[in-house]
N, C-alpha and C positions, 0 to 999 in steps of 0.2 A: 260494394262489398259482395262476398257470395250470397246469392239467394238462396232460401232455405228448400231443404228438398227439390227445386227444380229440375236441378243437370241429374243429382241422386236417380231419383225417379226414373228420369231417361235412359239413363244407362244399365241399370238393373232391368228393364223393360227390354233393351235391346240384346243385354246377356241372356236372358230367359229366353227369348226368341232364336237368338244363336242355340242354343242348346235343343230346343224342341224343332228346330226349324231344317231337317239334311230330309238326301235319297241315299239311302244304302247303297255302300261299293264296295265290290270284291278289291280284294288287295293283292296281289305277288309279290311276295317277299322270298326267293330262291338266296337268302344270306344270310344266317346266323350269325355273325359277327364280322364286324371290319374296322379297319385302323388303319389312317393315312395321315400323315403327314406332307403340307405341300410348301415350299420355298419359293418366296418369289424377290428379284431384285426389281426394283426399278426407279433409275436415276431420271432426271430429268433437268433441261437447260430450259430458261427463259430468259426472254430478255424485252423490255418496255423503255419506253419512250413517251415523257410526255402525258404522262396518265399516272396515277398513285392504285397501285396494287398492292396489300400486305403480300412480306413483311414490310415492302420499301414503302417507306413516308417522308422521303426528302430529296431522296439523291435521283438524277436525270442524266441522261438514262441510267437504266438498271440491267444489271446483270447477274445471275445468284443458278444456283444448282442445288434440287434438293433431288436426293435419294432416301427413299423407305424400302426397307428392309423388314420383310413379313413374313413368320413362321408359322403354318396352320396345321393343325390338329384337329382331329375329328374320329369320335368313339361310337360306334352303333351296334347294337343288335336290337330284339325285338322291344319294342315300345319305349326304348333309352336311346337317346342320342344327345351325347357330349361334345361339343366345339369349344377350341380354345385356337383366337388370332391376336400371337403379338409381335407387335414389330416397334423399330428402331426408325424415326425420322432426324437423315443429316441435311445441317445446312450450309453450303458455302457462300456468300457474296463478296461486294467489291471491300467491305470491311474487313472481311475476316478471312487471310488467305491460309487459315488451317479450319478445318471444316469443324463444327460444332454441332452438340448435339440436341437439335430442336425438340426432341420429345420421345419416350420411352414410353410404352400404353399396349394395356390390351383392345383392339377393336374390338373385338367379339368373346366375351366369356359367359357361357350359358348349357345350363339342362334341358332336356326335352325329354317328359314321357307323355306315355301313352294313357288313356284311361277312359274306357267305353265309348271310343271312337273319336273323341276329342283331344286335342294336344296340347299340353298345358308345354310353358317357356320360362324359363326363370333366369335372371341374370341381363350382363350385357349383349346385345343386342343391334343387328343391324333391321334397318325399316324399311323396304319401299313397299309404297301401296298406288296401284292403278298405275298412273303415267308420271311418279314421281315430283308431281308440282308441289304437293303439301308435306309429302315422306317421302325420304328418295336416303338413300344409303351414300350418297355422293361419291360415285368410283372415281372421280378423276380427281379428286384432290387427294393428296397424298396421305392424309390423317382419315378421310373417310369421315362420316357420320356414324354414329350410333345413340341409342337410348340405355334406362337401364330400368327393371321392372316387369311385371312378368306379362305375358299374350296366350291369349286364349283361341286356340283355331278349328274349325269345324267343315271340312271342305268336305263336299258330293259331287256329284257330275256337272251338276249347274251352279250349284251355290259355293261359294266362297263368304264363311264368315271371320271374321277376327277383332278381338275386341283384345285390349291394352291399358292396363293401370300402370304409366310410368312417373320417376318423380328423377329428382336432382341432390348431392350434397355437397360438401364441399371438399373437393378434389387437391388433389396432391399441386403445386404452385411451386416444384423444382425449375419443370421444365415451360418453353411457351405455350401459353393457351393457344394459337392460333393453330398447334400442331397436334393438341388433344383432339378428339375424334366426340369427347363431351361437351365441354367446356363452354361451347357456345350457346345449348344448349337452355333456354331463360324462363323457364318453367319451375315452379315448386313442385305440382305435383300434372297430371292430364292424364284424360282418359279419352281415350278413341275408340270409335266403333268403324269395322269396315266392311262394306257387303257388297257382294259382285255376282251378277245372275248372267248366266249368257244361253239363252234357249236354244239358239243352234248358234252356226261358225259366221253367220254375217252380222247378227246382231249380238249387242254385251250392253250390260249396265253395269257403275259402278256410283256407290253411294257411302261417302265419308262425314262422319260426325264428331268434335272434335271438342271435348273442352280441357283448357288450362289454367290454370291457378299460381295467376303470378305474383310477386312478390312485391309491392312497394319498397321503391329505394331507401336507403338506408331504414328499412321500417320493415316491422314484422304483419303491416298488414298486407291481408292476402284479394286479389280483385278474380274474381272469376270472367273467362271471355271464351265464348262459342263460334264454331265455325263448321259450317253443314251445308251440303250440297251434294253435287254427282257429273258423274260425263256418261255421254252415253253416245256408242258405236256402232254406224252401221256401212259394211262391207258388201261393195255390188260391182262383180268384175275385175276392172281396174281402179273404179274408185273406193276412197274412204274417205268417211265425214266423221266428223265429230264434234261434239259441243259441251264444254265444259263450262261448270257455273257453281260459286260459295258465295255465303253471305254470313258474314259475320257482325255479331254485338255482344255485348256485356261492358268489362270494362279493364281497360289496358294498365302499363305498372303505373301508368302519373295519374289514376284513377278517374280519368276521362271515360264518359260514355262513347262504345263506338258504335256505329253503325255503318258497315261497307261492305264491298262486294267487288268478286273478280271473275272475267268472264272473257271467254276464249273460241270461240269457233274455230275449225281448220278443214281442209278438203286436200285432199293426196290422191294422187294420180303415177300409178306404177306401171311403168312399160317395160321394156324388155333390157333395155340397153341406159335406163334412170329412171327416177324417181324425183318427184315434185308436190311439194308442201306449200301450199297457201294461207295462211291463219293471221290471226292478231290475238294479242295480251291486248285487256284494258282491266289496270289495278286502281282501282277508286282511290284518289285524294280527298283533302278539305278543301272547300272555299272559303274563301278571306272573310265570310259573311258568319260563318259556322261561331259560335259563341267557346271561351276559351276550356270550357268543361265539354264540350263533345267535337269528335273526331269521325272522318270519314275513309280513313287510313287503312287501307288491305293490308294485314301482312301476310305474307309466303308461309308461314310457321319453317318447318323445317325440310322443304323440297329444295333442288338445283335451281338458281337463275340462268347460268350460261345455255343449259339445254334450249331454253323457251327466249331470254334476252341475249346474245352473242356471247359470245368464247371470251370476249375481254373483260367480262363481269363491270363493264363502268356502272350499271343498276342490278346490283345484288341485294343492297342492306335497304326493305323497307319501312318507315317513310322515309328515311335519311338522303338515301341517294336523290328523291327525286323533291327533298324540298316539301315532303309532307305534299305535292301538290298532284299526288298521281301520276301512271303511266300508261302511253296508249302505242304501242307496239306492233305492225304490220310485219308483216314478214313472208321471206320468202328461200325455201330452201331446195336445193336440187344437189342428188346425189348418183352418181356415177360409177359403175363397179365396173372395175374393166378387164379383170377374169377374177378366179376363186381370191389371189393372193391381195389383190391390189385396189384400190377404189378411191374416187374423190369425192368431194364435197366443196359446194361453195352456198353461203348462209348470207342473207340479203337483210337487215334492218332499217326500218325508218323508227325514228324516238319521238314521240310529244306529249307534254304534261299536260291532263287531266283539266289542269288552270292556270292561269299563269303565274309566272314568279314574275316578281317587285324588285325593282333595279334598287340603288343607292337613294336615286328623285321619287320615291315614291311610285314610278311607272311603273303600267304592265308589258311585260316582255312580251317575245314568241313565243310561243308553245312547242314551237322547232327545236329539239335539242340539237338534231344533227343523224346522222347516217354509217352504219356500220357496215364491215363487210368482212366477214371468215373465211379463209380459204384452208381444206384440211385434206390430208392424205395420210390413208392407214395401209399400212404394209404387212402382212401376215406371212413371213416364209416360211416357219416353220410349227407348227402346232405348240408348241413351247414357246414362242418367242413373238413379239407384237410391236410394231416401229409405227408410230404416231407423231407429225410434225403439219403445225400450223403457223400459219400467216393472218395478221388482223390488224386493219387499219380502221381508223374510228375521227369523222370529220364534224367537228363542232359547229355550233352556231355562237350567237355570244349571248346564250341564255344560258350556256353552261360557263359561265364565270362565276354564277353565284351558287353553283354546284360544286360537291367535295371531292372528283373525282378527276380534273383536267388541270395540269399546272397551266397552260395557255390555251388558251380557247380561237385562237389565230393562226395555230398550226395543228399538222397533223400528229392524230397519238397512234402508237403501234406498240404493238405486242407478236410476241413469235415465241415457239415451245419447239423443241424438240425429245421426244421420249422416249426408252426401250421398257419395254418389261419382257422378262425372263422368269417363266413360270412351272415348276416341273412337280412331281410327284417324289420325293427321296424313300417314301414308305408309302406301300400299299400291299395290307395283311388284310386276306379275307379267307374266311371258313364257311364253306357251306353247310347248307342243310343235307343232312344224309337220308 
């Protein structure tokens, strides 16, 4: 159950701090008023093999086209700014050869004023905080991410504060959840706190604290669960490091005690002509030893997997995908710009759980899932316009049989995108200051 006053305590302590806590900064503001409108198309093909990606959950291969369709608005002058983004998600596959309409939403509807240097936020709302692993706004899925609930922000020259009382209710069920931008969303109510200090340009700290209040299924009782940690950045030359680390407990929606932790090192090496990423994910699981009231279960909350696991999302849903058993994630990425328009990329995984999974006999398996490999090129011809198409093959072991994500574990799974967005300005009304 929630404990009393604990997280309260916490976070009133971390608000008070935000608020007392900046370095005065002069501002420029040379605009009294502005008003844009921006229109963006962008369709997209994919097509899988041998893998279960939503929306497909049967059919092999797949093939489907969704297009969203986004119209954005955005009102400012001094200490007001109004944003309004809504768009239309279509969906084609092998079912339905007249395209249907997946979902109709606002991604983004929200106030901003000003008030003695602080920025108060009201409404819905997109997230990302630091490097996106726990809040991330998700641009590449077609629906996007958001919250809704208001954010409190306080930024100076070094400090970055932002603190967040968001909650959930019960949403319109026309269209598919998979294409709401809330929906997935498994929170009653949470409150975050976010602080990022950067003394000068090689070094940064960033320190996230996070609690939610979720909901027991079909039950109106409420379990409070925490998650608090930081990354911290340091730049020298051509290298960069970094080391990210959470640790979470309280207690989840099946009112298990958790206690777990995730934890990330990486090293980047930038030269002239590429760039090279060295790192691992390891998301704590349970062992088979762990007693059936407590859990050692990471979950992601609401950041991107494909960014940090591969482009093919076979491990997105925590503990689901990996069998409640954890993931330990190597990686290796290199990236290739081969003038301003053009660049490639190719993303390197190796996959193992935490512990092992238990065959049909009671055995323990490998801890090998198997080996990924992204191959991606982004094309920019023109400032308006952005062509995005990947390649991704994903080779099993036969420990992912008792996994939910490979129809066969014997052959190979692939996945392939091809993408345009077309993004323009149709309105842009601005007044200056006289």
């Amino acid at each position: 159950m929630v404990p009393k006053n604990t997280f309260a305590s916490f976070f009133i302590f971390c608000f008070f701090t935000t608020i007392g806590n900046h370095v005065s900064a002069q501002e420029i503001d040379t605009i009294a008023k502005q008003f844009v409108v921006n229109i963006e198309l962008r369709p997209r093909a994919e097509y899988t093999s041998n893998y279960i990606l939503p929306p497909n959950d049967s059919i092999d291969p797949y093939f489907y086209i969704t297009q969203r369709n986004r119209i954005s608005m955005q009102y400012s002058q001094e200490k007001w700014f109004l944003k309004s983004d809504i768009q239309e998600i279509h969906l084609w596959d092998n079912e339905n050869s007249n395209s249907k309409v997946g979902s109709v939403n606002f991604y983004q509807l929200f106030l901003e004023t000003k008030f003695r240097n602080i920025n108060f936020r009201l409404g819905r709302q997109s997230i990302l905080l630091d490097n996106g692993r726990l809040f991330s706004d998700a641009p590449w899925a077609q629906q996007g991410r958001s919250h809704e609930g208001i954010r409190i922000m306080k930024y100076s020259k070094y400090f970055m504060n932002d603190f967040f009382f968001l909650f959930t209710r019960n949403y319109n069920t026309s269209f598919e959840a998979a294409y709401s931008p809330v929906a997935s969303n498994k929170y009653k109510y949470m409150m975050v706190y976010n602080f990022s200090y950067s003394p000068h340009q090689n070094l940064s700290f960033n320190s996230s604290s996070t609690v939610d209040f979720l909901e027991k299924t079909n039950a109106e009782t409420l379990y409070a669960r925490a998650t608090t940690g930081g990354r911290i950045e340091y730049k020298k030359n051509h290298w960069y490091y970094t080391l990210n680390s959470y640790l979470q407990f309280g207690q989840n929606q099946k009112g298990q005690h958790v206690l777990a932790c995730y934890f990330q090192p990486e090293v980047k090496l930038s030269l002239q002509k590429s760039t090279w990423r060295l790192g691992a994910e390891i998301i704590s699981g349970s062992s088979s030893k762990l007693s059936i009231d407590n859990t050692s279960d990471f979950d992601v909350l609401y950041g991107v997997t494909w960014k940090f696991n591969g482009n093919m999302n076979v491990f997105t849903r925590f503990p689901a995908d990996v069998g409640g058993k954890g993931l330990v994630n190597p990686y290796l990425f290199a990236s290739f710009p081969l003038n301003t328009k053009l660049s490639l990329r190719n993303d390197f995984h190796l996959f193992y759980t935490q512990y092992p999974l238990v065959d049909s006999s009671n055995q323990d398996m490998s801890r090998f899932l198997g080996f990924e490999n992204d191959f991606s090129v982004k094309y920019i011809p023109l400032k308006e316009l952005e062509i995005n198409a990947a390649f991704s093959f994903y080779k099993s072991t036969d420990s992912m049989k008792n996994l939910p994500k490979v129809q066969d574990e014997n052959k190979l799974s692939f996945w392939s995108y091809l993408m345009v967005s077309y993004s323009f300005n149709a309105v842009n009304w601005r007044k200056s200051r006289k």
